[in-house]
Backbone as ProteinMPNN parsed JSONL, in Angstrom:
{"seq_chain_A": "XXXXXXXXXXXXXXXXXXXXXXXXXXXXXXXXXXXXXXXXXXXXXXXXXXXXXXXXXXXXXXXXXXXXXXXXXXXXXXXXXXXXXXXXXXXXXXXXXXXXXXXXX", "coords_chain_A": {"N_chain_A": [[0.834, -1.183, 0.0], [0.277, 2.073, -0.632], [1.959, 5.041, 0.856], [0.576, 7.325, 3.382], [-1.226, 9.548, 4.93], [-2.647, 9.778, 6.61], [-3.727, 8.019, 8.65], [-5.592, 5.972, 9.452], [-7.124, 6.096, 6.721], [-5.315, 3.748, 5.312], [-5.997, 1.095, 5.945], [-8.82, 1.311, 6.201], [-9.09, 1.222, 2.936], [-7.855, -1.311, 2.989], [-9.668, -2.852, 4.001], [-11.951, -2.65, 2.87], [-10.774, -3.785, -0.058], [-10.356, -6.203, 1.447], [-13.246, -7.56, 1.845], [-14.235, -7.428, -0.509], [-12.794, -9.052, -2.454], [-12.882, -11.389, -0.889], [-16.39, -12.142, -0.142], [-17.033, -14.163, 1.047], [-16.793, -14.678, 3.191], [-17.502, -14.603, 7.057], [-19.73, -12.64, 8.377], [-18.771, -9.839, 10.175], [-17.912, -7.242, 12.72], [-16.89, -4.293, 12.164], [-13.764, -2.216, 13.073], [-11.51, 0.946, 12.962], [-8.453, 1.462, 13.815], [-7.5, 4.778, 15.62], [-4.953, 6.253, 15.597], [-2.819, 4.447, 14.205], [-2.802, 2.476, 11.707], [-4.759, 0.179, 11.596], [-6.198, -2.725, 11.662], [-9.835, -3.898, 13.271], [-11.647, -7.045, 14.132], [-14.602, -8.193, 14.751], [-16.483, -11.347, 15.228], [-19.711, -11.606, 15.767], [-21.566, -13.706, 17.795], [-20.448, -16.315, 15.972], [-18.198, -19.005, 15.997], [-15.21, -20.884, 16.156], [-15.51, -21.982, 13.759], [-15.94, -20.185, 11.601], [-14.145, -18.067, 12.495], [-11.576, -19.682, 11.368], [-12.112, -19.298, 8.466], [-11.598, -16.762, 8.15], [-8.726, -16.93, 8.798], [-7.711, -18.784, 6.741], [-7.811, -17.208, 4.97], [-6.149, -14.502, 5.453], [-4.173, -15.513, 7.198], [-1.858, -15.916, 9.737], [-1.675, -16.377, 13.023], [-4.097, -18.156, 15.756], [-4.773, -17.524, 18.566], [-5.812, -17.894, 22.205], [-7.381, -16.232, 24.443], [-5.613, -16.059, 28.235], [-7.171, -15.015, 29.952], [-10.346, -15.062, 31.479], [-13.849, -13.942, 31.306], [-17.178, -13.085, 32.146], [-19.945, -12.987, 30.881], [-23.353, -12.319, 30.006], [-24.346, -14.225, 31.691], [-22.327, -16.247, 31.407], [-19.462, -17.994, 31.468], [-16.99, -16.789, 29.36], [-14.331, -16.852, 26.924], [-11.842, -14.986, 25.173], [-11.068, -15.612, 21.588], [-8.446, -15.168, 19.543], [-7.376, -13.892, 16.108], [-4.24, -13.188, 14.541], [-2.946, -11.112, 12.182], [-1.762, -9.984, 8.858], [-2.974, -7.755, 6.133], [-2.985, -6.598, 2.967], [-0.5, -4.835, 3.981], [-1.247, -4.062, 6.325], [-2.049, -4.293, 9.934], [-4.081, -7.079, 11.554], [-6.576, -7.587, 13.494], [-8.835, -10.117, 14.673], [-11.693, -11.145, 16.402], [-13.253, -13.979, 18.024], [-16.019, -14.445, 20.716], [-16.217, -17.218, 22.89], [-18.005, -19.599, 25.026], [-16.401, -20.788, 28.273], [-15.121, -24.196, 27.629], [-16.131, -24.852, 25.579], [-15.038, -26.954, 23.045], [-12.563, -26.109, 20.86], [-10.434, -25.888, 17.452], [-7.745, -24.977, 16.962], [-6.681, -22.707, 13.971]], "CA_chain_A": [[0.0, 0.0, 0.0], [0.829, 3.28, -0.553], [1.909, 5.077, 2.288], [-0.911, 8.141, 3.585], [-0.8, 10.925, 5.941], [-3.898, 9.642, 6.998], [-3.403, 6.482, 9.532], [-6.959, 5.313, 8.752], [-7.263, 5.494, 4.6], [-4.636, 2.393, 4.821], [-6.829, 0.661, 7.174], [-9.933, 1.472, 5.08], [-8.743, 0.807, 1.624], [-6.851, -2.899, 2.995], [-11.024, -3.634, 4.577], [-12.78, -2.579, 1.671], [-10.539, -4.708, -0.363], [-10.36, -7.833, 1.89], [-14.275, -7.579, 1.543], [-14.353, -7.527, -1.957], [-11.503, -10.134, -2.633], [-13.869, -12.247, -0.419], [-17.236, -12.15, 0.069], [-17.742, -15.495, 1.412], [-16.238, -14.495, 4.499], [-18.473, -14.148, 7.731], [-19.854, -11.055, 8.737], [-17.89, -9.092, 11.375], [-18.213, -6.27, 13.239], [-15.103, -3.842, 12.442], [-12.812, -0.736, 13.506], [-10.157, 0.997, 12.339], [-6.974, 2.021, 14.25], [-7.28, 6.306, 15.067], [-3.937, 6.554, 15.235], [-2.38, 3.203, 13.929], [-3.377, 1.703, 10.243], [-4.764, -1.073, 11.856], [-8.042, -3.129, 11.474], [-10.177, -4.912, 14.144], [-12.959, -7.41, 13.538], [-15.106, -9.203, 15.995], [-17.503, -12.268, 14.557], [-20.734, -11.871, 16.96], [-22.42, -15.011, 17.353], [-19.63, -17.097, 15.977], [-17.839, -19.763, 16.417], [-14.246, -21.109, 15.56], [-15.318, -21.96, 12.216], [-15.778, -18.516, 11.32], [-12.345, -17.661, 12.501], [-10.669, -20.355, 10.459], [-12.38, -19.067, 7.491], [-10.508, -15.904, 8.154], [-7.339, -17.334, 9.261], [-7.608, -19.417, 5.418], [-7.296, -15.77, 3.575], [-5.254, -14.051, 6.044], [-3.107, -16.552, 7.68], [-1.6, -15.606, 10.717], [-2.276, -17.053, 14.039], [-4.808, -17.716, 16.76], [-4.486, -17.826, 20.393], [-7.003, -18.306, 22.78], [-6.881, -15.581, 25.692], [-5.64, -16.648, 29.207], [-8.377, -14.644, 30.891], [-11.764, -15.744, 31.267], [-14.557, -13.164, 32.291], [-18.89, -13.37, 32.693], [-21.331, -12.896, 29.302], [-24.753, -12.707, 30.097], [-24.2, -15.072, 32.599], [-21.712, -17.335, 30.782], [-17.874, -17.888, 31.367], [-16.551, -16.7, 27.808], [-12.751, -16.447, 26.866], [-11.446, -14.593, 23.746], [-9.957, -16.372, 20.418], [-8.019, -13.937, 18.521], [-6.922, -14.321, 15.216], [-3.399, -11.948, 14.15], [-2.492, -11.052, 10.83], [-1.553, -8.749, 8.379], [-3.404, -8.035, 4.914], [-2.035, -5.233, 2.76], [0.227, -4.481, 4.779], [-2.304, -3.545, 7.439], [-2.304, -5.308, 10.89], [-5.547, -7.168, 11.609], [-6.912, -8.87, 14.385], [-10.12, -10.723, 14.094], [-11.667, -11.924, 17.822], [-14.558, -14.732, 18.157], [-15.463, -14.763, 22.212], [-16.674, -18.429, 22.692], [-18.103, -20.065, 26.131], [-15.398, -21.823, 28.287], [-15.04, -25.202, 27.863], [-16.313, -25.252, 24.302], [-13.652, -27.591, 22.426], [-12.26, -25.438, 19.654], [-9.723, -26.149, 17.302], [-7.412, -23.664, 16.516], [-6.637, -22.632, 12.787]], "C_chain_A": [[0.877, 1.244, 0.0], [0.615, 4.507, 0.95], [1.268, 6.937, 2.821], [-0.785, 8.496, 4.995], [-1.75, 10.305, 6.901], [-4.118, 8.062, 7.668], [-4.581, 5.211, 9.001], [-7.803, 5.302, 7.305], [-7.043, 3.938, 4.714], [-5.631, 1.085, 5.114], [-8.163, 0.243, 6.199], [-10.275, 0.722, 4.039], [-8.543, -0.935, 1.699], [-8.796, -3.546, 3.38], [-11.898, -3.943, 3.181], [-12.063, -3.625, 0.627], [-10.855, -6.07, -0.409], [-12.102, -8.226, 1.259], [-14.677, -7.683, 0.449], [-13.886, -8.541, -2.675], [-12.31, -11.697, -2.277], [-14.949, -12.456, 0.604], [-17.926, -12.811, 0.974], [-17.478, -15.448, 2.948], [-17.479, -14.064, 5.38], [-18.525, -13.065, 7.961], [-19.366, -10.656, 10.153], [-18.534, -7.498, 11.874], [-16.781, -5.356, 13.183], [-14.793, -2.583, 12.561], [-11.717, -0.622, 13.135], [-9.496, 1.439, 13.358], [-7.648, 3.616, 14.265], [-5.82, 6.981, 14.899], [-2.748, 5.552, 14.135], [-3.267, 2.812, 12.783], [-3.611, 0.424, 11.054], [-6.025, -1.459, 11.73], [-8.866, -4.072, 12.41], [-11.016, -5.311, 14.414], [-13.226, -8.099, 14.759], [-16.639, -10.297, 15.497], [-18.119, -12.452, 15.944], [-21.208, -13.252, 16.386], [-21.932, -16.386, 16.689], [-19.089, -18.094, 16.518], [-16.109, -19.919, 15.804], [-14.192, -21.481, 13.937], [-15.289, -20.904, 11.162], [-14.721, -17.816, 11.304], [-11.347, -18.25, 11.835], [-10.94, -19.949, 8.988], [-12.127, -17.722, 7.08], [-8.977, -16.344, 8.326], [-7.32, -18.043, 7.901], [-6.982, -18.175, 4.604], [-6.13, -15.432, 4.104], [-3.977, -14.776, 6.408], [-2.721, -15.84, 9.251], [-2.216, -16.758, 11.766], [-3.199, -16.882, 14.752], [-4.298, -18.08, 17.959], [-6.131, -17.4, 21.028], [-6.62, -17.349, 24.196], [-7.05, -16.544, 27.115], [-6.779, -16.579, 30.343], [-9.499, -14.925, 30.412], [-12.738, -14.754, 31.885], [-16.235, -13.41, 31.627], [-19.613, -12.576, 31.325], [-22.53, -12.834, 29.63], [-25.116, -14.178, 30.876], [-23.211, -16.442, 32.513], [-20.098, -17.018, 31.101], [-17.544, -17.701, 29.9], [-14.777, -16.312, 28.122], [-13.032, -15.993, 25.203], [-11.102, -15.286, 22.784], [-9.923, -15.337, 19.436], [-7.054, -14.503, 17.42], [-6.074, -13.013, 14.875], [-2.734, -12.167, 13.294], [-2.19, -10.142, 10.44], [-2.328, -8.828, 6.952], [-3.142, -6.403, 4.181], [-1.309, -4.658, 3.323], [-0.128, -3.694, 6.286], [-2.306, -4.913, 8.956], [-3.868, -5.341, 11.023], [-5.8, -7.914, 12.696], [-8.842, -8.968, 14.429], [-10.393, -11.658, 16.196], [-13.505, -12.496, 17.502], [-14.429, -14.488, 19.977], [-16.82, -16.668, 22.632], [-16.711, -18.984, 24.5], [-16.958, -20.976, 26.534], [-15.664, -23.213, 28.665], [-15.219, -26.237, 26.647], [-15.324, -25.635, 23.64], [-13.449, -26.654, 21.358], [-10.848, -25.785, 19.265], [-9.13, -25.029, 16.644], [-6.818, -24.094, 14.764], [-5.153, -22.6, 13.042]], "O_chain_A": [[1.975, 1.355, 0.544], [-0.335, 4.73, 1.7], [1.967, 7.784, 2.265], [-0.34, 7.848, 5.942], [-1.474, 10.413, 8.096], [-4.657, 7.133, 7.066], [-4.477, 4.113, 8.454], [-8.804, 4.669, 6.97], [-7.865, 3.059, 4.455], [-5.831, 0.208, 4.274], [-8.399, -0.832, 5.647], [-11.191, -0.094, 3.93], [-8.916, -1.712, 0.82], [-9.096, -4.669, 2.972], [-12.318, -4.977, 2.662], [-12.859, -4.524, 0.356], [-11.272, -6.837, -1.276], [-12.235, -9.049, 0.354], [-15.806, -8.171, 0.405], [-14.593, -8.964, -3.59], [-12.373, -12.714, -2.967], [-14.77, -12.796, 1.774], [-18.947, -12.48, 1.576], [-18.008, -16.214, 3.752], [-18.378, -13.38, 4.891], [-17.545, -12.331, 7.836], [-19.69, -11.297, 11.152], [-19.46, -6.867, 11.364], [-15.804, -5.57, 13.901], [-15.597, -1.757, 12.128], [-10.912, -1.531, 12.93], [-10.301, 2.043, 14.067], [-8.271, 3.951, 13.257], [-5.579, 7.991, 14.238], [-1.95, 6.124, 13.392], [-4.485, 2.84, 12.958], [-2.675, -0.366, 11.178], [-6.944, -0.641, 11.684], [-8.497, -5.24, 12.29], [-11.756, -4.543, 15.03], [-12.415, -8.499, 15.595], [-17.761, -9.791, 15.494], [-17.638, -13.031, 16.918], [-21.259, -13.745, 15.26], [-22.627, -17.401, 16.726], [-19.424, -18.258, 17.691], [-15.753, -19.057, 15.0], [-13.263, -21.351, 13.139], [-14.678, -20.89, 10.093], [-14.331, -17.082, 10.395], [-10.298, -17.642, 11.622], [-10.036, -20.225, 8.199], [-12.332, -17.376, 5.917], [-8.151, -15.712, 7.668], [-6.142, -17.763, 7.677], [-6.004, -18.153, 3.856], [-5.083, -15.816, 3.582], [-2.887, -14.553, 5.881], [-3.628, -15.191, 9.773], [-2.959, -17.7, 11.49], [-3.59, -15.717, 14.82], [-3.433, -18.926, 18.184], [-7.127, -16.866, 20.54], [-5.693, -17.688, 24.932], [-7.935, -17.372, 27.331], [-7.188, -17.39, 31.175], [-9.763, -15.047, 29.216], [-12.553, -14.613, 33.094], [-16.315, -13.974, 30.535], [-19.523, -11.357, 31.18], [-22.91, -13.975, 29.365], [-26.009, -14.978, 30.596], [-23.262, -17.411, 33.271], [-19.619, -15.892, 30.97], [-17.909, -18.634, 29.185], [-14.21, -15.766, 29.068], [-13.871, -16.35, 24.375], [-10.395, -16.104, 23.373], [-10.801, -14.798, 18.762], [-6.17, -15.33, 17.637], [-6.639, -11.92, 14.839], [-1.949, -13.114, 13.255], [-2.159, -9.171, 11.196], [-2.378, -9.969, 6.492], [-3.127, -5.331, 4.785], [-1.504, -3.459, 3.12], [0.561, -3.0, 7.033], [-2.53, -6.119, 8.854], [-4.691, -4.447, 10.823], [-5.178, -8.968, 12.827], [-9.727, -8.13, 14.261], [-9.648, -12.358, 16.881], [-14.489, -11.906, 17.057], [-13.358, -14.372, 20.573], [-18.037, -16.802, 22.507], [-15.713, -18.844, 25.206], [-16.458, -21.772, 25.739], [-16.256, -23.526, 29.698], [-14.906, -27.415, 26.474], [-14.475, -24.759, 23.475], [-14.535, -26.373, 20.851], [-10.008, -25.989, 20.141], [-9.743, -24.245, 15.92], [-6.59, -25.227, 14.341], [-4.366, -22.516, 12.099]]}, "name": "protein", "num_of_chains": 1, "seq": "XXXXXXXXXXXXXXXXXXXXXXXXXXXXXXXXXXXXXXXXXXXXXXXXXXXXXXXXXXXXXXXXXXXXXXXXXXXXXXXXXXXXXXXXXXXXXXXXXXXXXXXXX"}
């Protein structure tokens, strides 16, 4: 990418892309970086298969946060997926009840 005064164009431009590139991808919930070109998605309602079907385009890794905190009455932990796509950092987070087996991508 070409490089822009403007932290959040890069950010922008690399989403609108990915989105275009592929469609098939689940629907997210996303933010850009205000200072930092960066991009950050969150699949409500998800599951790990959703996140592997990002982690297929992107690549990068997931990890599974150490902390565990209360959902609508549910133990949930994080699974974050970290990548880069145009040269844009991305992180992509499912938050999934604990205990639910998931396999990471």
């Amino acid at each position: 990418m070409k490089t822009n005064p403007i932290p959040q164009h890069g950010a922008a431009v690399a989403l609108v892309q990915l989105l275009e590139d592929h469609p098939e991808l689940p629907p997210a919930g996303w933010s850009i970086g205000s200072v930092y070109s960066e991009l950050h998605g969150h699949v409500h309602g998800g599951g790990m298969a959703e996140l592997s079907a990002y982690a297929e385009v992107l690549g990068g890794s997931v990890r599974a946060d150490e902390v565990t905190y209360e959902l609508q009455g549910q133990r949930v932990r994080a699974h974050r997926l970290d990548s880069v796509w145009r040269d844009v950092p991305v992180q992509i987070v499912v938050t999934l009840p604990v205990g639910v087996e998931a396999v990471a991508a």
